[in-house]
C-alpha atoms as a printed R data frame, in Angstrom:
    type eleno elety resid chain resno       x      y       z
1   ATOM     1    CA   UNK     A     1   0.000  0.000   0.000
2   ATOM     2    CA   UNK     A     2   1.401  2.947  -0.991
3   ATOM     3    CA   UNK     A     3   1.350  6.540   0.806
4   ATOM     4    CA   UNK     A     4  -1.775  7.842  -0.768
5   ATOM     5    CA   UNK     A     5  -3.637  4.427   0.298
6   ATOM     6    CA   UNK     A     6  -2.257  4.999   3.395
7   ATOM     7    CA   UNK     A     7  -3.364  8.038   3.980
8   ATOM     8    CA   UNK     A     8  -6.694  7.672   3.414
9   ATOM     9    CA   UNK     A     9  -7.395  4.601   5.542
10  ATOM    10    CA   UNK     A    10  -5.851  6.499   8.205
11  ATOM    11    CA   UNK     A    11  -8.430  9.242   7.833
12  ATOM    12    CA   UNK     A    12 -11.265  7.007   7.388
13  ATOM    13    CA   UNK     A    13  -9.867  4.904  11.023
14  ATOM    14    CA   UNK     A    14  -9.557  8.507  12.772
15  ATOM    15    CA   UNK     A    15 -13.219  9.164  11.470
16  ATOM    16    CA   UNK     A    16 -14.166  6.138  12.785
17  ATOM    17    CA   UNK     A    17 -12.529  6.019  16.165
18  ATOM    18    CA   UNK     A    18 -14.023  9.608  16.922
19  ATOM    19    CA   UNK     A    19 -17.474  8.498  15.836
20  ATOM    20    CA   UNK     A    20 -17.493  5.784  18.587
21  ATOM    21    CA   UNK     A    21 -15.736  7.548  20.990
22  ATOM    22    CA   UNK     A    22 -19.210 10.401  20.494
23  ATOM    23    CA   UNK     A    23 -21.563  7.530  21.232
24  ATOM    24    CA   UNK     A    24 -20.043  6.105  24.187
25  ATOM    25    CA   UNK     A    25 -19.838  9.748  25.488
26  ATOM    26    CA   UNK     A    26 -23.200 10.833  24.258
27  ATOM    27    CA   UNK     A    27 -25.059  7.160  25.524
28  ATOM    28    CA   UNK     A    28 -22.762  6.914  28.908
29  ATOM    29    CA   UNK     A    29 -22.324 11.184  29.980
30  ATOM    30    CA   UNK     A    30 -24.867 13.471  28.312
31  ATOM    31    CA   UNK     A    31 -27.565 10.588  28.157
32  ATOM    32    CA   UNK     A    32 -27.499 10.449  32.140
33  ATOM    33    CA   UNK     A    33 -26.976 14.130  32.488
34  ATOM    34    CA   UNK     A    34 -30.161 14.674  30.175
35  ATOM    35    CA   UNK     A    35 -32.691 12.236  32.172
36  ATOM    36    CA   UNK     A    36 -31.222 13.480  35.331
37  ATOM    37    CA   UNK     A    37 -32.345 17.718  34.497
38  ATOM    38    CA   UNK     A    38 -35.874 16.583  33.010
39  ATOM    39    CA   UNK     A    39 -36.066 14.925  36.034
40  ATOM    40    CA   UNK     A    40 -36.214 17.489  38.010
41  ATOM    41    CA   UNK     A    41 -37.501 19.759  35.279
42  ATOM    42    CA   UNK     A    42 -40.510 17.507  36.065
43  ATOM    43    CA   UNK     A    43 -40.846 17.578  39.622
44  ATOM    44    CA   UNK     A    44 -40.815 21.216  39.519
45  ATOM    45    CA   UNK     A    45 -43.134 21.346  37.398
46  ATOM    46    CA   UNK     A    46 -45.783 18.977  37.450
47  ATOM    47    CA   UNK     A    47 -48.487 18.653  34.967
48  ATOM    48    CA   UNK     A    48 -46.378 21.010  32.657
49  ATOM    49    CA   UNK     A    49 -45.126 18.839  29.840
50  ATOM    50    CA   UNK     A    50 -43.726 21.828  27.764
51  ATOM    51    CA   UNK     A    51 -41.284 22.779  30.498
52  ATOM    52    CA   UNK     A    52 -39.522 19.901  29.659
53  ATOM    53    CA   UNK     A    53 -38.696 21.175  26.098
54  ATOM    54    CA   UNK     A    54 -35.351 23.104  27.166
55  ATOM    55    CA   UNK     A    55 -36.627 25.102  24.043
56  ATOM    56    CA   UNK     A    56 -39.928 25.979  24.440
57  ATOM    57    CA   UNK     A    57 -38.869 27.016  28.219
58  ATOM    58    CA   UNK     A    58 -36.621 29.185  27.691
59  ATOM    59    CA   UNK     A    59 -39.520 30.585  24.985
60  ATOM    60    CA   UNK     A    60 -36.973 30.420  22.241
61  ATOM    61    CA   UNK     A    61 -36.979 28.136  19.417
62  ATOM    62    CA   UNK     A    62 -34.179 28.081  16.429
63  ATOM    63    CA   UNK     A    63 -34.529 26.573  13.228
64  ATOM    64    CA   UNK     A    64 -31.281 25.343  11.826
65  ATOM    65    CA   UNK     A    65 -32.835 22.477   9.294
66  ATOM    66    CA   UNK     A    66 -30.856 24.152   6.661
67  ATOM    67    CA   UNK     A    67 -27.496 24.490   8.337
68  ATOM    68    CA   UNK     A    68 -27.770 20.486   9.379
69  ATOM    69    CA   UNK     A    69 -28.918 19.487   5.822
70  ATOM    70    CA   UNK     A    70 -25.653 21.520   4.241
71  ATOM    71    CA   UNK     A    71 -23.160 19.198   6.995
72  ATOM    72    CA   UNK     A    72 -24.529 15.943   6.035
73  ATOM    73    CA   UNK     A    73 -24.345 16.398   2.629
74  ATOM    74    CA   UNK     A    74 -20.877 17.531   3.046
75  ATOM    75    CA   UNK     A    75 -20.280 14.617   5.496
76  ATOM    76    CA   UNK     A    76 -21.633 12.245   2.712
77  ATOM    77    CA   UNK     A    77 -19.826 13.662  -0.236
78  ATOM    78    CA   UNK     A    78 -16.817 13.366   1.349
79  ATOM    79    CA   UNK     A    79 -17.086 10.364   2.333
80  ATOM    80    CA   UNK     A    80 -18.032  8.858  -0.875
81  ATOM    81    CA   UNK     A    81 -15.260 10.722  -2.681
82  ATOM    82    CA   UNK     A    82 -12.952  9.558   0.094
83  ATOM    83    CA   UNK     A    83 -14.283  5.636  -1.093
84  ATOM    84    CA   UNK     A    84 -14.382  6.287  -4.446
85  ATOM    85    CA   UNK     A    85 -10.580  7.535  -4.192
86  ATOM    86    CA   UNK     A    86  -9.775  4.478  -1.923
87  ATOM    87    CA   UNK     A    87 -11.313  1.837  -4.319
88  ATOM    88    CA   UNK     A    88  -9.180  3.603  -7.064
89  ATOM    89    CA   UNK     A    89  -6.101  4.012  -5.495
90  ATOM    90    CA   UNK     A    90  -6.270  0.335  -4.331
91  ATOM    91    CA   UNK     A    91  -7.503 -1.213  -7.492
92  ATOM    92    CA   UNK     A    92  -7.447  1.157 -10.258
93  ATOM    93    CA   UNK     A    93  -5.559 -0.094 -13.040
94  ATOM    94    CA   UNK     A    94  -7.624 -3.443 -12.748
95  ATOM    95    CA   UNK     A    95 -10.740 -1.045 -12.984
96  ATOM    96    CA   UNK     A    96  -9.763  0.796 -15.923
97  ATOM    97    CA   UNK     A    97  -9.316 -2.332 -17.748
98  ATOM    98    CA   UNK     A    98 -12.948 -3.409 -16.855
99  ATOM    99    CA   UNK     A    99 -14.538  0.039 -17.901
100 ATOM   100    CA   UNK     A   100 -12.376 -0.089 -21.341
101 ATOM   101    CA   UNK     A   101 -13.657 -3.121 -22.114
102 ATOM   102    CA   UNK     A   102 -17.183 -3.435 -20.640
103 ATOM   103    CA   UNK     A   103 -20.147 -0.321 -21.621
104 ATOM   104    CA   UNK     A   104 -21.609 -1.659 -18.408
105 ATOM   105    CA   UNK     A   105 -18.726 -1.204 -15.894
106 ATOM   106    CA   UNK     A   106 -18.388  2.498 -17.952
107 ATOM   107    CA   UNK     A   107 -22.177  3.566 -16.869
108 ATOM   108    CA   UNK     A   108 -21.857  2.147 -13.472
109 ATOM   109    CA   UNK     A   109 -18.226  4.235 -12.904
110 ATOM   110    CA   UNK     A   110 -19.940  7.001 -14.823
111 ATOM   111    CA   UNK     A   111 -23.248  7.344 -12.441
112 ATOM   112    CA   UNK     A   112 -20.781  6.205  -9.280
113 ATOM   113    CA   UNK     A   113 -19.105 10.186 -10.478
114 ATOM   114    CA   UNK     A   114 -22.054 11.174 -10.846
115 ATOM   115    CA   UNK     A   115 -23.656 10.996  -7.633
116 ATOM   116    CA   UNK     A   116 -20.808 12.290  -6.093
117 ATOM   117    CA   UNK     A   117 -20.906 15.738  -8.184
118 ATOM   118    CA   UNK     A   118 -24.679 15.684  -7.477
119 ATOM   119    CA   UNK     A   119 -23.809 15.606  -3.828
120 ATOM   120    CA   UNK     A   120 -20.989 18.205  -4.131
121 ATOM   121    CA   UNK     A   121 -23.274 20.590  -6.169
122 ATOM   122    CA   UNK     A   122 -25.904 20.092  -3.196
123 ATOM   123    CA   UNK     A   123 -23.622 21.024  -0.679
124 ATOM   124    CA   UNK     A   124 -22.623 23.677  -2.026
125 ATOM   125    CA   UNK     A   125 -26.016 24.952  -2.767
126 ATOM   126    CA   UNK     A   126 -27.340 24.282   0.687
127 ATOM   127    CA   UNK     A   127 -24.352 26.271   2.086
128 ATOM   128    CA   UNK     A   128 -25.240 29.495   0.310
129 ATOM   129    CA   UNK     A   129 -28.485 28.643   0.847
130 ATOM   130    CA   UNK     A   130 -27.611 28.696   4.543
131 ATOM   131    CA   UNK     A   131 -25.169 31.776   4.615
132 ATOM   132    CA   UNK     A   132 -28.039 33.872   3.001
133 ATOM   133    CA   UNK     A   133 -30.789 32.791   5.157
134 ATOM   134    CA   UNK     A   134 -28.942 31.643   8.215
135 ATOM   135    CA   UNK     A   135 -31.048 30.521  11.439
136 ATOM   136    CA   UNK     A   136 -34.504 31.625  12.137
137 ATOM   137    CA   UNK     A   137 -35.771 32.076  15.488
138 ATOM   138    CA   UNK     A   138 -39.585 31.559  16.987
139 ATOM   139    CA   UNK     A   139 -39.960 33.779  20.514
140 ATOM   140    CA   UNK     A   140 -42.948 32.159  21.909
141 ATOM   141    CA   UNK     A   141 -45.471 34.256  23.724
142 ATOM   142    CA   UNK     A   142 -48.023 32.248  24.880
143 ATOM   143    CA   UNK     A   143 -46.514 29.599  26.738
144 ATOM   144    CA   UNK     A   144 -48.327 26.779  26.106
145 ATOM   145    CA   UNK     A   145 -51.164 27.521  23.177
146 ATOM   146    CA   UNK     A   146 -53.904 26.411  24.724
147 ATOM   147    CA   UNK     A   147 -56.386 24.264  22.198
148 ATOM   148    CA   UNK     A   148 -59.846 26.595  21.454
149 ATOM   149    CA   UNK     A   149 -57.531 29.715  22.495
150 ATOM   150    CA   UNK     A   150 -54.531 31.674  19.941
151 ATOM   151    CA   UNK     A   151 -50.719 31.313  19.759
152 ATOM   152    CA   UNK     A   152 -48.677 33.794  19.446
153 ATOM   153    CA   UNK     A   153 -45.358 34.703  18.888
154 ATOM   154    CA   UNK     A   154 -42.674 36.696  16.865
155 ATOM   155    CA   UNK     A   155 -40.067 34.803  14.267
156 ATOM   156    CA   UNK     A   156 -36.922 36.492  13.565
157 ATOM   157    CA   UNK     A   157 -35.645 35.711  10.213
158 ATOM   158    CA   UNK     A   158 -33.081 36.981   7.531
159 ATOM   159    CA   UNK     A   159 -35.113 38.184   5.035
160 ATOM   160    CA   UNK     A   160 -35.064 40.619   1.786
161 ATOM   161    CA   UNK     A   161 -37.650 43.197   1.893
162 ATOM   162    CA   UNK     A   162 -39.049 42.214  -1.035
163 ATOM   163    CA   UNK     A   163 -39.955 38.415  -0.163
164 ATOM   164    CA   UNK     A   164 -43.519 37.960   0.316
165 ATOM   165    CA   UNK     A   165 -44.367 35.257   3.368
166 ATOM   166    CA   UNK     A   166 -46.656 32.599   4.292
167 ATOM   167    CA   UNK     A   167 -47.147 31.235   7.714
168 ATOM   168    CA   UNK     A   168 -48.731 27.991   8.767
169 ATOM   169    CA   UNK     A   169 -49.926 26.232  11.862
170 ATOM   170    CA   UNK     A   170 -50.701 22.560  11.580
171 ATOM   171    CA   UNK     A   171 -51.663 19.635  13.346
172 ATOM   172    CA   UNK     A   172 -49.819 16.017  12.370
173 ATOM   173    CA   UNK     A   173 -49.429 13.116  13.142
174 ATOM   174    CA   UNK     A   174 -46.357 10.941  13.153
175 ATOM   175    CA   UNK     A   175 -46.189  7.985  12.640
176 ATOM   176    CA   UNK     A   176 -42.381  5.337  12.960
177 ATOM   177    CA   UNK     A   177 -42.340  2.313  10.701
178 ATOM   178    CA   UNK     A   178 -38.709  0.454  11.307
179 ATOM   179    CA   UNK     A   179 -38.206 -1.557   8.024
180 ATOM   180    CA   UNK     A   180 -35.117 -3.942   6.692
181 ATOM   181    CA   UNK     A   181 -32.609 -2.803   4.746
182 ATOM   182    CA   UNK     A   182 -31.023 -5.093   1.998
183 ATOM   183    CA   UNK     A   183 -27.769 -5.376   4.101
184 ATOM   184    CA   UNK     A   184 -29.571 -6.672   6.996
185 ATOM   185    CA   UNK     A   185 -29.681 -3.422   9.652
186 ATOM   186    CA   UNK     A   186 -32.958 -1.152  10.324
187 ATOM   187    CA   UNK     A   187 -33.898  2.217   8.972
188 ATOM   188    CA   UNK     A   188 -36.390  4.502  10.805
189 ATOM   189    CA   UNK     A   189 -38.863  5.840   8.331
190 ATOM   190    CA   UNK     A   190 -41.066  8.742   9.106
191 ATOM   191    CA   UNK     A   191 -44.366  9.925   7.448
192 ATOM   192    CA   UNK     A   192 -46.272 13.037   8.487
193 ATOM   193    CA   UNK     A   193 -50.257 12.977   8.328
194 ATOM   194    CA   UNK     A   194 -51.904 16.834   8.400
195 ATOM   195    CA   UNK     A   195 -54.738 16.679  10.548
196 ATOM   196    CA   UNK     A   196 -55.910 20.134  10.381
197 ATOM   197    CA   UNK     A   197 -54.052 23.025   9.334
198 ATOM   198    CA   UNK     A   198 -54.238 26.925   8.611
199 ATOM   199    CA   UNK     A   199 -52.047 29.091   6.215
200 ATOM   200    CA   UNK     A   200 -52.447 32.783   5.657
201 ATOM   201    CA   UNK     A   201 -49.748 35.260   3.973
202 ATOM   202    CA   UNK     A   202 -47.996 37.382   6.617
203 ATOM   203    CA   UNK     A   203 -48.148 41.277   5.674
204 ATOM   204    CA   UNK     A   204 -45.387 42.962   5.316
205 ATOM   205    CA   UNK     A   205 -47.106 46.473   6.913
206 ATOM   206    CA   UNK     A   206 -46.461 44.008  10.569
207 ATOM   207    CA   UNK     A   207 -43.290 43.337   9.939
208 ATOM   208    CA   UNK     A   208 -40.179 45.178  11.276
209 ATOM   209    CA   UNK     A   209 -36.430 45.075  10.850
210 ATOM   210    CA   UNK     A   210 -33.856 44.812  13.238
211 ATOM   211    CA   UNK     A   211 -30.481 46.748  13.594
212 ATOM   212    CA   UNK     A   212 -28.939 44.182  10.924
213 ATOM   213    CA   UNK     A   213 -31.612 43.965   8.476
214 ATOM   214    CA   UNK     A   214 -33.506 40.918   9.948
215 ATOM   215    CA   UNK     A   215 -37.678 40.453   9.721
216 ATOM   216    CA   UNK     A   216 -39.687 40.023  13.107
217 ATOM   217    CA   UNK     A   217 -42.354 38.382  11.815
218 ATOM   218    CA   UNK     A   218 -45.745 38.673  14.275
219 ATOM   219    CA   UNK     A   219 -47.574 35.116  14.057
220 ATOM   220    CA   UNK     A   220 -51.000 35.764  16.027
221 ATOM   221    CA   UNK     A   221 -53.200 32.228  14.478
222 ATOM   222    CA   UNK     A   222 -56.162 30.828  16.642
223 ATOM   223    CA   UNK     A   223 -55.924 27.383  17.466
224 ATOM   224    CA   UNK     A   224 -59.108 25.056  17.094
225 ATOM   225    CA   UNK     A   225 -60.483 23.344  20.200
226 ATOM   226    CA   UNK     A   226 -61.063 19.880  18.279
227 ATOM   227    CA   UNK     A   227 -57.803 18.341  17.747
228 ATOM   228    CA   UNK     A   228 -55.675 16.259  19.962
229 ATOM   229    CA   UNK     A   229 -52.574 18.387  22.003
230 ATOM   230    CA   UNK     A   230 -48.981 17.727  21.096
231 ATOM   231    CA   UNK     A   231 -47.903 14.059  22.581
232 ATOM   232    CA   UNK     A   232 -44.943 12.770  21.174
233 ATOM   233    CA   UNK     A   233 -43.374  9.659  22.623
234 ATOM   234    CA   UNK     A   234 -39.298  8.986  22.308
235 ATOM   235    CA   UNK     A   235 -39.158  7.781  18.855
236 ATOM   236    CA   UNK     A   236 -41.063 11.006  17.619
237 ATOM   237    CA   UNK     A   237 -44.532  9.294  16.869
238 ATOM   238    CA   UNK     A   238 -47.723 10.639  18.143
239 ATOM   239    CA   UNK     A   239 -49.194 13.781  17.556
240 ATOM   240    CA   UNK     A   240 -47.030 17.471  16.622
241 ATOM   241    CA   UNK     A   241 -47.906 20.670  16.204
242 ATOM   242    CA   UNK     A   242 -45.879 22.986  13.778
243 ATOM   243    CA   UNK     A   243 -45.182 26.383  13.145
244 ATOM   244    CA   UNK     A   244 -43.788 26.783   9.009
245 ATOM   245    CA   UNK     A   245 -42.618 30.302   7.664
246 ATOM   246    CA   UNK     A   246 -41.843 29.835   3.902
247 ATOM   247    CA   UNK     A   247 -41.809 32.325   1.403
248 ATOM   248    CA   UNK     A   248 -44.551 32.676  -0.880
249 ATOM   249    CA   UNK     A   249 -43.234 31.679  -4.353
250 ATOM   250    CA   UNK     A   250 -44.785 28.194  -5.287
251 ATOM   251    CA   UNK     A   251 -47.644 28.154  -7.583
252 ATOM   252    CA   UNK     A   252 -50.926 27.292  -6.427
253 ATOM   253    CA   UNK     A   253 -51.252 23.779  -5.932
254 ATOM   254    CA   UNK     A   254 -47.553 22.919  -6.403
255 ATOM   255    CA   UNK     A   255 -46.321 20.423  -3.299
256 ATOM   256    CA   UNK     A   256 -44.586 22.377  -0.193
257 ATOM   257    CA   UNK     A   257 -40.817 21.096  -0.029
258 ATOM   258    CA   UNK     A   258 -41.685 20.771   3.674
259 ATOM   259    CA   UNK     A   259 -44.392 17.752   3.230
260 ATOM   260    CA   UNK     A   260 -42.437 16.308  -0.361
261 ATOM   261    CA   UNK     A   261 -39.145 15.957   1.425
262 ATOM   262    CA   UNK     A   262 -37.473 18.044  -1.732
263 ATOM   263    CA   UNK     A   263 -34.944 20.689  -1.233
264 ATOM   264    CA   UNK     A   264 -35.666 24.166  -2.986
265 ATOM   265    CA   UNK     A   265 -32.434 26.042  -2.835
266 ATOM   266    CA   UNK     A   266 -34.208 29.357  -3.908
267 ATOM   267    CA   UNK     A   267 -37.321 29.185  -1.514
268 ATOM   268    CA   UNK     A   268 -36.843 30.630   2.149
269 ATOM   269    CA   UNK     A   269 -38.394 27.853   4.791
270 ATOM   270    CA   UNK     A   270 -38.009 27.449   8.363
271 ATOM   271    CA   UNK     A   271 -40.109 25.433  11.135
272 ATOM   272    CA   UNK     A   272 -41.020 25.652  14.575
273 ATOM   273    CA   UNK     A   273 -42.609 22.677  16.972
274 ATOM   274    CA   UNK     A   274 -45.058 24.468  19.161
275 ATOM   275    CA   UNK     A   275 -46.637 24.222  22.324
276 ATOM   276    CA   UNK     A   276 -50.271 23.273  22.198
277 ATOM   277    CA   UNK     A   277 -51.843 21.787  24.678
278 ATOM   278    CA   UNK     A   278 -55.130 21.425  26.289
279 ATOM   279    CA   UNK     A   279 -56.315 22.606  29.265
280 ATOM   280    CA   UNK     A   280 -57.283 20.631  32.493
């Protein structure tokens, strides 16, 4: 094995040494830590589930969807470019010979490059997406929302003046399906049900600008008294209640890149769990 081999196993073994070493301090420190403050998060506050949301709390929620999306698909294209380079350092003149003399080996290397510019051109669109827009934050007013009552709240967001903005509350339910994967392991699958929801454009007349340019964005919905409160149980399932500030550029009928699981690098979008709950 030659340097350049070398060099990248070592990088992939470092990788993977520091990715254990996070779970064993993430399942066997923070894990412990965690349980141990909601405990007593709890006992101070009985019958006050929301309290137990560090976020909701401290009244403060921050959307960073699209500064998570641009790491992974950094992380993955990477990483594929890192195995792609490995397999080719270790046995490339053996796969040149197959691709020169097989059309099939030539598509399969061909779409194997592919993918990996698709991913780099992703990444690099989510990042500008992200250094544009950067975080969005939800100051909740009415701690919890109370079902048959209104929620209210401000969202801070980096905005042009220009962009016109939709809000929307709704009411989902999760549901967690575990299903095989052709190597054997398990994948957790999600899939979002809208029970009820309500959208309305936000004016811009309401909306002010802070000392760097940002949009507070006043979000004053009501909330309807016949739908189950947010319950969501460890895995995520149950019943959520969401808060979505997009601009308003999709045609009428088109699918929301929230609910389609698509990424629109030109459309501003941010989301916000909420507190709704009903009274005693």
């Amino acid at each position: 094995m030659g340097l350049y081999e070398a060099v990248i196993v070592f990088a992939f073994c470092v990788g993977l040494a520091g990715a254990g070493l996070w779970f064993f301090y993430h399942r066997y420190v923070l894990t412990p830590q965690r349980d141990e403050r909601l405990a007593r998060t709890a006992a101070l506050h009985p019958n006050e589930p929301w309290m137990l949301n560090d976020a909701w709390a401290q009244r403060r929620v921050v959307d960073r969807s699209g500064f998570g999306a641009s790491i992974f698909l950094w992380i993955w294209s990477i990483g594929w470019w890192a195995g792609l380079a490995l397999i080719g350092g270790v046995n490339g003149e053996n796969i040149l010979a197959t691709v020169r003399a097989s059309w099939g080996s030539a598509l399969l290397a061909a779409f194997l490059v592919f993918c990996g510019v698709l991913g780099i051109i992703g990444a690099v669109g989510m990042t500008r997406k992200w250094r544009r827009y950067g975080a969005s934050t939800l100051r909740i007013d009415t701690l919890p929302g109370y079902l048959g009552n209104r929620f209210r709240g401000t969202v801070t967001a980096r905005l042009p003046a220009e962009t016109p903005i939709e809000a929307e509350i709704a009411c989902e339910r999760v549901t967690v399906r575990w299903t095989r994967t052709p190597k054997g392991g398990w994948r957790k699958e999600l899939s979002y049900d809208t029970r009820w929801s309500n959208r309305w454009p936000l004016e811009r007349g309401r909306m002010t600008r802070t000392n760097d340019g940002s949009a507070v964005i006043p979000i004053d919905a009501a909330l309807p008294a016949d739908q189950p409160p947010f319950a969501t149980d460890a895995e995520g399932a149950g019943i959520r209640w969401m808060l979505y500030v997009r601009s308003d550029n999709g045609k009428p009928g088109e699918p929301d890149p929230k609910r389609t699981n698509t990424i629109d690098l030109s459309r501003f979008a941010a989301e916000f769990p909420i507190p709704v709950y009903a009274r005693d």
